[in-house]
DRENSE-948846 format. One record per residue (C-alpha): residue in one letter; x, y, z. Coordinates in steps of 0.5 Angstrom, whole numbers, plus 500, padded with zeros to 3 digits. Layout:
# DRENSE-948846
AXYZ...
# end
This chain:
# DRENSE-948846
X298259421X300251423X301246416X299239417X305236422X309240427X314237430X314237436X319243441X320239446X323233442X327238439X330241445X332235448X338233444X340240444X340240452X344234451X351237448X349244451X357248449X360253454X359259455X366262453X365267446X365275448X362280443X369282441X370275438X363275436X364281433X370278429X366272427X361276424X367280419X370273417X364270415X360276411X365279408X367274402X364273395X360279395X364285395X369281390X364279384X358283385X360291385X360291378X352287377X351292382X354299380X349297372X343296376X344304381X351306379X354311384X348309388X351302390X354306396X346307398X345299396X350296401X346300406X339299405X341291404X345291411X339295414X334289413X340284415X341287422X333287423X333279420X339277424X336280431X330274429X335270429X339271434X333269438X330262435X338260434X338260441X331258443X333252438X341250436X341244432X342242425X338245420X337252420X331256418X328249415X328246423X325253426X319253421X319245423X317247429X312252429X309252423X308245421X312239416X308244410X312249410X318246412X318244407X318250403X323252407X328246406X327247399X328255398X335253403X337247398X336253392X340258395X345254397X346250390X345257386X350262392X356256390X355256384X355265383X362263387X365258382X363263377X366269381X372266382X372264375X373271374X380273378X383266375X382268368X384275369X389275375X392267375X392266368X392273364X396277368X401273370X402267366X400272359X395266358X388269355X382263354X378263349X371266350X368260349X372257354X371263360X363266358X356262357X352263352X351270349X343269350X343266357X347273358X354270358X359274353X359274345X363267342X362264349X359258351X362255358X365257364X370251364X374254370X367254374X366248373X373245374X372250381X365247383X367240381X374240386X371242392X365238391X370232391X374235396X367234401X366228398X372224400X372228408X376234407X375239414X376245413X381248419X379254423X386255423X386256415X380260415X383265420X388266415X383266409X379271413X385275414X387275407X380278404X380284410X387286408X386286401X380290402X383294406X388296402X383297396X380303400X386305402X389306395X382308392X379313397X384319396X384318388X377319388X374324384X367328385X365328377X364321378X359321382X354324378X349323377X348319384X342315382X341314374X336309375X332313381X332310388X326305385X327302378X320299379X318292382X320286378X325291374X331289378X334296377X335303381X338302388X334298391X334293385X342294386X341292394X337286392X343283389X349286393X344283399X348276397X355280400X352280407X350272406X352268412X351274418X346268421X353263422X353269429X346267432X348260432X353261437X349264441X349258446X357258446X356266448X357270455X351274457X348273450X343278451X348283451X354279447X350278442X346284439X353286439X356282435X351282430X350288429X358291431X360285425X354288420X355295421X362295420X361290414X357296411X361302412X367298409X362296403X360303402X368305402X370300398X364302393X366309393X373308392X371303386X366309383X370315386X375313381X375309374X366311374X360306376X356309371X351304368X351303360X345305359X340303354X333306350X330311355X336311358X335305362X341301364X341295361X339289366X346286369X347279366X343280359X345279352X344286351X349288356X354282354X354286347X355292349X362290354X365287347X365294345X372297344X369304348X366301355X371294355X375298361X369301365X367298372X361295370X363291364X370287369X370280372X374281377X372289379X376291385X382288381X380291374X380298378X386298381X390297375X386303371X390307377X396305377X397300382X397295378X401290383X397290388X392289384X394283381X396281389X388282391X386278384X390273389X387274395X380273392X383267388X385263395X379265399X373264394X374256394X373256402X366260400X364255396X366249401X362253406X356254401X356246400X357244407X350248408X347245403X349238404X347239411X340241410X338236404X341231410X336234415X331234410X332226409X333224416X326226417X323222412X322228407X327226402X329218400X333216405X339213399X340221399X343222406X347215405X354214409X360213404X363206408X370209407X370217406X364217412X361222408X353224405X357223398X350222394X348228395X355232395X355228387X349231386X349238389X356239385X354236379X348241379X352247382X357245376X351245371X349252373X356256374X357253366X353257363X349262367X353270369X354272376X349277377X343272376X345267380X346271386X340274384X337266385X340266391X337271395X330269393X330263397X334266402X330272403X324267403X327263409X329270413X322273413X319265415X324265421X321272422X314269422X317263426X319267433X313272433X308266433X314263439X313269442X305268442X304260443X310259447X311265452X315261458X320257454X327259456X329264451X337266452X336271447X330276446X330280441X329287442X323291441X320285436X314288435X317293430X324287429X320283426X314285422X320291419X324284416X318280414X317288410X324288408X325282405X318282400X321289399X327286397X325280394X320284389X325289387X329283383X329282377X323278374X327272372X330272379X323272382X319267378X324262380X323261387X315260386X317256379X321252384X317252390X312248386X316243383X318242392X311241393X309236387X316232390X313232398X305230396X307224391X313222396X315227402X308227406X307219405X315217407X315223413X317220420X313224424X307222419X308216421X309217429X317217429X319224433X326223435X331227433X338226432X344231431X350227428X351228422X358225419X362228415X359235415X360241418X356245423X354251418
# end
């Protein structure tokens, strides 16, 4: 399953030897690393999608999604520890596949990346206008200024996102002049997030209400392929929340025992993410009602559509979970608590920024890699004199990023993110059973167990998945995967330096974050 040039393992793996980390981290830190860094944008922004697509059923979503992570994260697990340098998956296929895929890799990531920080900064848009600027100052924003267009599944009246774009510009600016993140800022961040959750559990999961939990499943298990609806149409969305569990196999080098440590800590983190969605999708449902707005032939609404926008500006659904911007705040203030709310709205205020740094970071890092192997114009990877950052692509990202938090709903862009990250775990899949096979011998830290069923059960769990989104959302990984093929015949594969004989590999990225 080799494409045209593969890079070569041993070139690769040579600068990793040469800035091998100490082994220090234990599965507990492990585990708590895994909890900072999958709980985020997910769980604030997307429980309302999710509750129109499967209502109750999104407490079955979040377990069906965290299943295929755990699976997907023991493939990652071993080839982040076989290969732990820059570039992600687009690295791994690089190397056992060949430049072709690669590069379908690279490209699916870059979507991803671009399209998740985008659902962020509309996320966050969401708890400063209903929190930040309604709740506290008695500001309300005209529509026009808060929602896209009504056609492109905004809102009626609406027309921009204008704290979107402002979110996604700022944070573009702050990478772009070499702004770090702290570790010790993301502590707190993660800490603020957890407890806020926490809280919301805490406070819901009493009040809840059986009646509210019926049906259970008013779209069925199964909306069918390409509809986006039912539970596992939910899980193909709310997939998004688990996003980041990988960051847990790139530590593997630094990881004591890593054989041991480090299923641990991927599968300790994901389970308890898992039962702490669950929870909270409960308390949100069990009290105010996760029933979907349902439209002919008692088929809900597709989340993020002109029809649903319609409906949600109808005095009689205005309250229901499925309709908010700021769902976990919205419900605790249906119950009474409204302070702590307002508090949570706060929390996710604070946080959600640090998201989308993160996701930029990720996205510069990869378009980076891409165009120091040849891949992509060199100017793209261009060092600011000054700043000492790839400032070109961080522009152009932003102002992408910025473009598409505008005008589209949350739901489909998170939807648009999973399609290239799912492509991206199932080739990592495919990537370490073909190691395994073509390489027996390589040192491998970590191995994963029973591969013969870990693997083959990702691949399956993200075409699954990725078929059960909404058509819209599958149409654009192939629609843009083709746009990423015409870009690598007509530049790419003449400019490639491993087509021109030059393998050596570098690891020093100014200015960028490892992800």
């Amino acid at each position: 399953m080799k494409f045209a040039r593969v890079k070569p393992l041993d070139a690769i793996l040579a600068t990793a030897k040469k800035k091998s980390l100490h082994p220090t981290l234990g599965w507990f830190q492990l585990t708590l690393f895994g909890i900072g860094c999958v709980i985020g944008t997910g769980i604030f922004v997307l429980t309302s999608a999710g509750a129109q697509k499967a209502g109750p059923g999104l407490m079955l979503a979040f377990a069906i999604a965290g299943l295929i992570c755990i699976v997907a994260a023991l493939c990652y697990a071993e080839i982040a520890a076989m290969i732990p340098v820059a570039g992600s998956a687009y690295t791994y296929t690089y190397s056992v596949m060949g430049e072709l895929l690669a590069w379908t890799v690279g490209w699916a990531l870059v979507l991803e990346y671009a399209v998740a920080a985008s659902a962020v900064a509309v996320g966050w848009s969401g708890y400063f206008t209903g929190t930040i600027l309604n709740e506290f100052f008695g500001i309300s924003l005209p529509t026009y200024l808060t929602a896209g267009p009504l056609w492109l599944g905004g809102a009626p009246g609406g027309f921009v996102n204008l704290p979107a774009i402002v979110i996604a510009l700022l944070v573009t600016w702050l990478l772009m002049i070499g702004t770090n993140e702290s570790a010790k800022v993301n502590a707190v961040l993660v800490a603020i997030k957890v407890t806020a959750l926490t809280a919301f559990i805490v406070l819901t999961v009493p009040k809840t209400e059986m009646a509210n939990f019926n049906p259970f499943l008013p779209a069925g298990v199964f909306g069918g392929f390409g509809s986006g609806i039912g539970a596992v149409g939910a899980a193909a969305t709310i997939f998004f929340a688990y996003v980041g569990f990988d960051a847990v196999s790139t530590a593997a080098e630094e990881t004591k025992n890593p054989q041991r440590n480090v299923p641990i800590g991927l599968i300790g983190s994901l389970g308890f993410c898992t039962v702490f969605y669950i929870l909270v999708a409960a308390g949100a449902v069990g009290t105010i009602g996760g029933q979907p707005i349902l439209g002919p032939n008692s088929i809900p609404f597709p989340a993020g559509s002109e029809e649903l926008a319609r409906q949600c500006a109808l005095p009689q659904y205005a309250d229901m979970l499925v309709c908010s911007n700021e769902a976990l705040a919205h419900v605790l203030r249906e119950i009474g608590f409204g302070a702590v709310g307002n508090m949570l709205g706060i929390a996710a205020f604070v946080a959600l920024p640090s998201v989308i740094l993160i996701l930029l970071f990720g996205q510069t890092r990869i378009f980076f890699v891409m165009a120091r192997d040849g891949l992509l114009p060199e100017g793209l990877s261009k060092i600011h004199p000054k700043w000492k950052t790839p400032y070109v692509v961080t522009a152009i990202t932003g102002g992408i990023v910025a473009f598409a938090a505008a005008f589209l709903p949350v739901g489909q862009l998170a939807d648009i993110a999973n399609a290239g990250t799912l492509y991206a775990f199932m080739m990592v899949a495919i990537a370490v059973m073909m190691l395994r096979k073509t390489d027996p011998d390589r040192e491998r830290l970590f191995r994963t167990p029973m591969l013969w069923l870990v693997g083959p059960a990702t691949i399956a769990g993200c075409i699954f998945l990725f078929l059960n989104l909404p058509f819209e959302a599958m149409i654009v990984l192939p629609a843009w995967g083709a746009i990423g093929l015409v870009i690598y015949y007509l530049y790419g594969y003449k400019a490639s330096h491993l087509g021109k004989g030059i393998v050596e590999v570098v690891d020093d990225e100014p200015g960028i974050m490892p992800h």
